[in-house]
C-alpha positions in Angstrom: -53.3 121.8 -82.8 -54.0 124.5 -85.9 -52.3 125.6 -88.7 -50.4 129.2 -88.9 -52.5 130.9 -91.5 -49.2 132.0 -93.2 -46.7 129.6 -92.9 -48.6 126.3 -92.3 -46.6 125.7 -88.9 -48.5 123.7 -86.4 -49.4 126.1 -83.1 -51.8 125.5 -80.0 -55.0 126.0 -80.6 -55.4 129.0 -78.5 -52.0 130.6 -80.4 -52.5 133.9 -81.0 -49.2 134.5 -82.8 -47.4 132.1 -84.9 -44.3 130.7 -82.9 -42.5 130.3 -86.5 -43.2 133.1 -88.3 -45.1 135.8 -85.7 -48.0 136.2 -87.7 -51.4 136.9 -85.7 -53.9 134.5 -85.8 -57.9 135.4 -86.5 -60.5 134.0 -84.2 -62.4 132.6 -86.7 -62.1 129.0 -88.5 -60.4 128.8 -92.2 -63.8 129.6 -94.9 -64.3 126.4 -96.9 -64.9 126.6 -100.1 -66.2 123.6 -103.2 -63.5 122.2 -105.5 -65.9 121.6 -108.5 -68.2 124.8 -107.9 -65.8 127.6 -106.1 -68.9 128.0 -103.4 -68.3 129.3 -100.0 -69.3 125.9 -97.3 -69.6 125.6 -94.1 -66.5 124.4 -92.3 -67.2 121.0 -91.6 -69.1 120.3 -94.9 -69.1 117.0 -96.1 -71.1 117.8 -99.6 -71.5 120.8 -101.4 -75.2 122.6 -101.0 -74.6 123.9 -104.5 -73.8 121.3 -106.8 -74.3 118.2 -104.4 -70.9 116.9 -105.1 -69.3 115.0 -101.9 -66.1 116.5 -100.2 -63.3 114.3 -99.9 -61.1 114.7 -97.0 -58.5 117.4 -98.0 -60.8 118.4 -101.3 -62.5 121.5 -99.6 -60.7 124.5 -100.2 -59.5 126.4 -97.1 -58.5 129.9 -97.2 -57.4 130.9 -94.3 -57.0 134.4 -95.2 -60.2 134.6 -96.2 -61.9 135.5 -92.9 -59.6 138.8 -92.5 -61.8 139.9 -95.9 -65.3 141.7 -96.3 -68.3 139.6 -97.6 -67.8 141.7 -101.1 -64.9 139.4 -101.5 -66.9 135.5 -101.1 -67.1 135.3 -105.0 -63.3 136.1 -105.1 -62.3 133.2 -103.3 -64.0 131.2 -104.6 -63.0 132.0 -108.0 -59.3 131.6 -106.4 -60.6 127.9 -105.2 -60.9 127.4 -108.7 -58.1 129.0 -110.3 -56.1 127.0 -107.7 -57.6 123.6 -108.5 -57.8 124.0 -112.2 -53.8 125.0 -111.9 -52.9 121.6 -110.4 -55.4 119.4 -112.9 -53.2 121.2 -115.7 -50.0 120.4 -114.6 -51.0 117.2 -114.3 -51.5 117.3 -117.9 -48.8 119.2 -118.4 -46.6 116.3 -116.9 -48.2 113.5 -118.9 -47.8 114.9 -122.3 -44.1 115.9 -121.5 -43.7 112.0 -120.4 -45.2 110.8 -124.1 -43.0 113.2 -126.0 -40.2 112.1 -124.0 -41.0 108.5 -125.0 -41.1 109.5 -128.6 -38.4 111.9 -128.7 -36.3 108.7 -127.6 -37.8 106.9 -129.7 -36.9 108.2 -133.0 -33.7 110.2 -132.5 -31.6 107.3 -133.9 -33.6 107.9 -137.5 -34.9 111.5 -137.3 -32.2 113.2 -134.7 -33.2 116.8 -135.6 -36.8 115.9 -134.6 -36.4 113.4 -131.8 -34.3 116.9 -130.5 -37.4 118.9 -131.1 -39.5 116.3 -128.9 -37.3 116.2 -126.0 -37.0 120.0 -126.3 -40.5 120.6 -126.0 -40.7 117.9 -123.8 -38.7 120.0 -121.2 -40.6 123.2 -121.7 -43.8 121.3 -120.7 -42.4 119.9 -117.5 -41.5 123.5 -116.7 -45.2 124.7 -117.1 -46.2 121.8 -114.9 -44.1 122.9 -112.4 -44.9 126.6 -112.4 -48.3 125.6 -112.2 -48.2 123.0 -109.4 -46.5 125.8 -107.6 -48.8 128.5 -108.1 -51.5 126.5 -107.7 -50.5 126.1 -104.0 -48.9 129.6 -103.4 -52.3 131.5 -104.3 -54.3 129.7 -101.8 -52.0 131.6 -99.2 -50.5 134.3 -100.9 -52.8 135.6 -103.8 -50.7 137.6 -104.8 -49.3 138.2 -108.6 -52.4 136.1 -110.3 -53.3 139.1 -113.0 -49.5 139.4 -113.6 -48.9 135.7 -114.7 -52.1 135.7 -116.9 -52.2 139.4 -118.1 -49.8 139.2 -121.1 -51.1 136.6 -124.1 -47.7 136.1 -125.6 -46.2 132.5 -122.9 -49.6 131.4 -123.7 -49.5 131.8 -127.4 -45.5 130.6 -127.1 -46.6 127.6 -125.6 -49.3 126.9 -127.9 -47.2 127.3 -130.6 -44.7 125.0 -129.4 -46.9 122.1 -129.0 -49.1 123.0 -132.3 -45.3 122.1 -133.9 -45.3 118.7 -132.4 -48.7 118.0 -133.9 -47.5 119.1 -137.7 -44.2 117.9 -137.2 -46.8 114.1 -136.3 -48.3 114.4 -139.6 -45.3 115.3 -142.2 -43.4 112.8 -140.6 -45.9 110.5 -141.0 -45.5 109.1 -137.4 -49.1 107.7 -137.4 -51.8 108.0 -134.9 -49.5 108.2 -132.1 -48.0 110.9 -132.5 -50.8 112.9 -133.8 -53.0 111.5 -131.2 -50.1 113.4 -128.4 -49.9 116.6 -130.6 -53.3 117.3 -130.0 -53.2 116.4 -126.6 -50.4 119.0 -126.3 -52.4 121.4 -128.4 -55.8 121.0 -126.3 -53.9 121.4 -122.9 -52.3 124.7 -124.3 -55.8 125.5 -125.2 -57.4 125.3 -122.1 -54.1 127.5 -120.3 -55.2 130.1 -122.9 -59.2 129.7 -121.4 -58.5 129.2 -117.7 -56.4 133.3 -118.8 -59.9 133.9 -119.8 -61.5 133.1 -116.9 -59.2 134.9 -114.3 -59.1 138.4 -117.0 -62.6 138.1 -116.8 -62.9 138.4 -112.9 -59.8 140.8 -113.0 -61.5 143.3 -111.0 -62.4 140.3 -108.3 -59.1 139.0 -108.5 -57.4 142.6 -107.7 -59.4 143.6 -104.6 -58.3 139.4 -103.5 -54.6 140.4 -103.6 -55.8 144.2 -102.0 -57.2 142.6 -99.1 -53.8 140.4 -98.1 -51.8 142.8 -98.6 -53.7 145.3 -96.6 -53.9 142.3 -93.7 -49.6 141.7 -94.2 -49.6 145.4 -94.0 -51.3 145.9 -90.9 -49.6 145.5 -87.3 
């Protein structure tokens, strides 16, 4: 049994439309491609030629996509490998701070109740980036579709960052001690690298665009 390369259902192997969705199958195999170095693998890798890193089952990258694009587009996918993986390590992140200023929001509402609100506030805001991001993260792989639009504009990046860089002063004049310093700038530095992984994908924007031009010219075509 294989995948459908749009909607994941399982089909027979010699499918050529999806029984689910109707969406043609290509003859060739899904392109692999490195978690920790975004390089293009043969399929049944089992450690990267590049960086030598081993391939966990499940860790390789597959685009399935990928095979309807021209070779101008390798570097593009693999860029999206890593946008993709970067997306879900940050959510992560994203989760675990929310959890700690949940803990201390809880924790000091019965003295400080205007600040304790401020925690759980900001609390909530981050377990919404985690979850746009752990979303994303697994939508682009499949669709890649809308990636310059959600890292185009500065100003949710520099909310967000602004919003946790408040936690962290708000740790020090309340005099909190190392705790809550120590999660404001764990708030502060996962903001930060949002802002760098933006970076990263404006930098490629022009890989990135002719990505999203080659799906949609493949969901286009009969």
């Amino acid at each position: 049994m294989k995948k459908c390369i749009r909607c994941g259902r399982e089909i027979r192997d010699d499918a050529k439309f999806c029984t689910k969705c109707g969406a043609r199958q290509t003859e060739e195999r899904a392109a692999v491609f490195c978690p920790h170095c975004g390089r293009k693998l043969p399929y049944d890798a089992i450690y990267c030629a590049y960086c030598g890193r081993p391939l966990e089952a499940g860790t390789a990258q597959r685009l399935p996509f990928f095979s309807t694009f021209s070779a101008s587009a390798n570097r593009a996918a693999g860029n999206l490998a890593v946008v993709s993986e970067r997306e879900k390590l940050y959510a992560i992140f994203w989760v675990a701070v929310a959890i700690l200023q949940v803990i201390i929001g809880c924790g000091i509402i019965p003295f400080f109740i205007v600040t304790g609100l401020i925690y759980l506030g900001v609390a909530a805001l981050n377990f919404w980036s985690a979850y746009q991001s752990f979303i994303f993260a697994r939508r682009i792989l499949f669709d890649p579709t809308g990636i310059i639009g959600r890292y185009e504009k500065i100003t949710p990046f520099a909310v967000t960052l602004a919003y946790n860089l408040l936690i962290f002063i708000l740790g020090i004049i309340e005099g909190g001690g190392a705790f809550l310093i120590v999660v404001g700038l764990l708030a502060t530095a996962v903001s930060i690298l949002d802002i760098l992984l933006r970076s990263f994908v404006l930098q490629n924007r022009a890989e990135f665009e002719q990505l999203e031009n080659a799906h949609s010219a493949g969901q286009d075509s009969p």
